[in-house]
Structures are given as C-alpha cells and as structure tokens.
N, C-alpha and C positions, 0 to 999 in steps of 0.2 A: 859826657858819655863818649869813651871811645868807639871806635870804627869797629873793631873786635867785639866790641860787649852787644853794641844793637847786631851786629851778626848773629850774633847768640841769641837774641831775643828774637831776632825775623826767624830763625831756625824752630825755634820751639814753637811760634804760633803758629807755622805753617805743618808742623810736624801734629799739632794739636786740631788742626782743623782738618786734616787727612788723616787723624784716625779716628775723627767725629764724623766724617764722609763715609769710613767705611762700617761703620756704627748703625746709619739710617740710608736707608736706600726707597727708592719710588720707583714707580713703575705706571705703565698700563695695559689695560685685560680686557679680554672677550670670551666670554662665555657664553653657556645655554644652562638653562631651569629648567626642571621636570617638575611642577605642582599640582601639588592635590588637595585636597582637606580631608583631616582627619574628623569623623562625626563623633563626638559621644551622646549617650542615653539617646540611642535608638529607637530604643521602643515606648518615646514619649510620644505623645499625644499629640501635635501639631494642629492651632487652629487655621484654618482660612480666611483670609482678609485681602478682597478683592472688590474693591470699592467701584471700579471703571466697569465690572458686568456684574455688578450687583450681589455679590456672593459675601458674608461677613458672619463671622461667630461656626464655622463648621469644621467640629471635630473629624480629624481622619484617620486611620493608619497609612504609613507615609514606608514608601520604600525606594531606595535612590541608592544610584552607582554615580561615584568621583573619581572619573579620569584623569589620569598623569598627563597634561600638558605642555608641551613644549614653548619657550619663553628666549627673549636674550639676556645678558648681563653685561656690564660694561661699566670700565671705570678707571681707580687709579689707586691701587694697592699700595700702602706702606708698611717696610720690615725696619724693626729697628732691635738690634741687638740688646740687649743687658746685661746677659751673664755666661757668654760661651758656655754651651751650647744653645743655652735657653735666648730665645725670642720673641718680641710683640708683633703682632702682625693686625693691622686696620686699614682702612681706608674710608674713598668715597663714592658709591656705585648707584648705578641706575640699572630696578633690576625690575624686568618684566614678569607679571606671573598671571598665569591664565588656568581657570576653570573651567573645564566643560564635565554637566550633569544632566544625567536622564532619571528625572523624580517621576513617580507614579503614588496616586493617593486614591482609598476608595472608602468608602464611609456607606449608611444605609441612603445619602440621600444622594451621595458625590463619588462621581469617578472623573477621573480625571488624569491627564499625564504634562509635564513639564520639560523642554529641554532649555537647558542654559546654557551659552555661550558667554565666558566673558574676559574679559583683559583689563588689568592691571599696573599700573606704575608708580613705583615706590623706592623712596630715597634711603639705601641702607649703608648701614657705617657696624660694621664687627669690630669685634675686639676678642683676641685669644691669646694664648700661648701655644708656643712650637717647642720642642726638641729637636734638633738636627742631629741626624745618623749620618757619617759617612761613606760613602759606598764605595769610593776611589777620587781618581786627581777631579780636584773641579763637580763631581756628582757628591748627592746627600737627598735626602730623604728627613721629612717632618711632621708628623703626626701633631695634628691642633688641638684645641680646645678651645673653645669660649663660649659670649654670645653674641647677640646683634640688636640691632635697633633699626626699625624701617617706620618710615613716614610715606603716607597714602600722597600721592600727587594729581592722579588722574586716573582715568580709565576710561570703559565703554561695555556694553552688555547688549545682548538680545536674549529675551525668552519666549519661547513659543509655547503658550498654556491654552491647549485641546482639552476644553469641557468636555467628556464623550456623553454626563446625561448628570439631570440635577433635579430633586424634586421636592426640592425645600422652597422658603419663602425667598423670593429673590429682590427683596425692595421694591415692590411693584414692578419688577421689569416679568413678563414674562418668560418662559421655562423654554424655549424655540428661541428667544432671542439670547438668553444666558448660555445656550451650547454651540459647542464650536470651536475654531481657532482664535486665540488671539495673540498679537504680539506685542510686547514691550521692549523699548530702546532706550536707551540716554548713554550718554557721556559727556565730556567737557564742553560740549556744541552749546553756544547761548541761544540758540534753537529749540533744544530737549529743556524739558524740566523735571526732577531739578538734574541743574547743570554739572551736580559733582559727585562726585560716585562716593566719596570718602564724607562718612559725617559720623559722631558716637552718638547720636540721635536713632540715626534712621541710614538704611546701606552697608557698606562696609566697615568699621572702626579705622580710622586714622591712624593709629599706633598698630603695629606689629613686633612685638618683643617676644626673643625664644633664646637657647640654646643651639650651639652647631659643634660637631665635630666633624674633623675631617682627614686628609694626606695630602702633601704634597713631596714633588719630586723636583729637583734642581739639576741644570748642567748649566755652567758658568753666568751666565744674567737668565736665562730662559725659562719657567717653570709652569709645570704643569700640575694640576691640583682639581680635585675630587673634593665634595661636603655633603652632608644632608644636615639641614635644619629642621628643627624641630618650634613649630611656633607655639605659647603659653598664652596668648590673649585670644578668647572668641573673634575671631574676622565678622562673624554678621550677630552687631548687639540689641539688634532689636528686628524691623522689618524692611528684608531686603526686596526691593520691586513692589511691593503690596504683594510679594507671591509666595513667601516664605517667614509667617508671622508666628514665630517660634521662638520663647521665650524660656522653654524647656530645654533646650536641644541647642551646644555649643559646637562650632565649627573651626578649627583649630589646621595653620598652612601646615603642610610637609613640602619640602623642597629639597629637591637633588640639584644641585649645582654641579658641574663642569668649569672649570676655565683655564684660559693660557694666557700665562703675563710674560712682560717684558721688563727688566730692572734696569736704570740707567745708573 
C-alpha cells in the first residue's frame, strides 16, 4: 500500500467519523418541574383504611385540591440526527417531582381533612422526534413529540390527617382517642417503615409511562426547551399511607418541565 492511498484512507475515516460527531451530540441540563395529578372518577366512593387509629371499611365523599409543585431536573440529553431536519432526542435524567394536597372527607359517621406533602425521585429516559425550523445564522426552533419512561428511586412524604369527629366502631379504641391529629412519615430512612415509597403493591407504582410534547429553542450549543407530560399509568395502585385506600379512583402525573442544556 502506498503512501498516497493510506492518505486516502486516513482522510475518509476521519472525514467519516466528523460527520458521525456532528450526527449525535450530548449534552447537559437543569431544569424545574411543576407537578400535579390528574384525578379521574371523582365522584367515586373512597373507603377508609386507617389501621394505626383504628378507623377501617368507611365510606366517604372525598373532595381534594392538587397543587402545581415545584421540583428540579437534571441530567444528560442526547440529539442525534437522522434525516435533516428530523431528529431523535433522549437521554438520562433525575427528575424530582413533588405533590402537595388538601383532601377533605365527610361521611355520616366521619369528617375528617388530610394535607399531604410529598417528594419524589425518579429515573426518566424520553424518546421523541424534533423538526427543526430555522430562524437565522446558528438559531432554530423544534417542536417534539414522543414519550417517556420513569423508574420510582426514592422519596419521602408527611401527611397530617385531623379526624375532626367519628362515630362509628373504631376497633375497640374509643371515639376521644380516634379524633384528632395525626401524622404520617416515611422515606428512604432504614428508620421509617416501610423504607420505600415506590412498590405496585402498596404506595406509589414503580413505573411511570406517558406521552410529552414539547418546544425547544437553539443558538449554537445553548438550548432552551419547554414540555408538559402527560402520565398513562395510575401513580397510587393500591393504598397509599393507609390514608388513601382507593381502588376506584385513578391518579395520573402532569408535569410542566422547564430546562436549559448545554451540547458539547
């Protein structure tokens, strides 16, 4: 092989591997989360199941407001080209997402209200397609599509549940000791039990899978990018804290995402 011909070959592989560089690019990102849950069948029937003050089997009508929460994101976006203008865009993010709710229930025998604090971490990886718009030199504009996939990792909650009066059977405890405040805690702590907030038992479900569209905005590596997801799995598939034993009634994430990446 002459001198000239591997020239030609070192030429092409490097010519080959600089325009597969400019094909897939990485990055990373910081953003914020605004979540909520979405409730359906509202006006189902929720029993109570509260084992720790003796309260179990009481039908109620159940009324509750879910606040937009503020959360962070962070992680390591990847774009990889396919078909000018079209784009994949995925990565791998650690995305905080926090509920706060103020339930109220009252039944003939139970009144009762609930506030819940809680937080959330969960390991998501999207997958969408982009279009890129041009706007001028270096700027472009991409409207997404896709979905996503999130894996429960940990968390932590308090709920403060004020019996305000109860006059049903309460397991032998009496009716003076069944009203009042109480509060609930756990998280990851090998302290609390149980120690993980994620189980498709009992808690949160483990999987969170939905759809998301979104926009993002570009000027030369820099991008700035807006979402809201929409989640398709019930978050609580069975009974969360012993305070929300609802079996009827499916609770489904909303998330507004924010964020600002960096591409190398």
């Amino acid at each position: 092989m002459n001198k000239n011909r591997l020239l030609l070959i070192l030429s092409l592989a490097v010519g080959a591997l600089s325009a597969e560089a400019q094909n897939f690019e990485i990055g990373v990102s910081l953003g914020a989360t605004a979540n909520s849950w979405y409730v359906s069948n509202t006006f189902a029937y929720p029993e109570i199941n509260r084992n720790s003050i003796g309260i179990s089997g009481v039908a109620a009508n159940e009324t509750a407001t879910y606040q937009y929460n503020w959360g962070l994101d962070l992680g390591f976006p990847v774009k990889i080209a396919i078909l000018e203008p079209v784009a994949l865009h995925s990565g791998l993010f650690l995305s905080q997402k926090n509920i706060r709710s103020s339930i109220n229930r009252n039944s003939p025998e139970l009144e009762e209200s609930i506030e819940l604090d809680m937080s959330t971490y969960l390991l998501r990886i999207p997958l969408s397609l982009g279009y890129r718009f041009e706007l001028g030199e270096h700027q472009s504009l991409s409207p997404n599509l896709g979905a996503y996939l999130a894996i429960g990792l940990g968390g932590d909650y308090t709920a403060e549940v004020n019996v305000e009066s109860y006059t049903g059977e309460a397991s032998g405890i009496e009716d003076r000791q069944v009203q009042g405040a109480v509060t609930y805690s756990t998280g990851i702590d090998e302290d609390n039990a149980p120690e993980y907030i994620f189980s498709n038992s009992y808690y949160l479900n483990l999987i969170d899978l939905g759809f998301h569209f979104g926009l993002k905005y570009r000027y030369r590596k820099a991008e700035l990018s807006a979402a809201f997801k929409m989640g398709l799995v019930d978050t609580d598939p069975a009974i969360l804290l012993n305070i929300i034993d609802d079996t009827q009634t499916n609770r489904y994430n909303r998330t507004l995402l924010l964020t600002a990446a960096y591409y190398f």
